[in-house]
Steps between C-alpha positions, in 0.01 A plus 500: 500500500782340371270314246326865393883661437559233253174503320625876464816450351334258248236747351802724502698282279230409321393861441872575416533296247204576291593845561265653759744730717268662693302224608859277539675813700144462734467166537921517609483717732230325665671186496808673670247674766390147593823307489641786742226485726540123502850496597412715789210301633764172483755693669269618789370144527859345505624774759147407723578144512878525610374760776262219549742216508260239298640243307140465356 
């Protein structure tokens, strides 16, 4: 997902700097969706595995 949020943010950029805002402002705010939804999924995982007690 991770790898999705930053293909994102590049058509964003990309689309920013030829001047595209719509399709930039999209493309951002999809990137941010996914990086957000990321950071939850890693947090949940890290928070399983100490409950969990794994050092794997």
């Amino acid at each position: 997902m991770l790898y999705w949020a930053l293909i994102f943010f590049v058509v964003a950029v990309i689309a920013g700097i030829f001047g595209f805002g719509g399709i930039a402002a999209a493309s951002a705010g999809i990137a941010k969706i996914l990086f957000f939804i990321f950071l939850a999924l890693c947090a949940i995982a890290l928070v399983i595995r100490a409950m969990r007690g794994g050092s794997r």
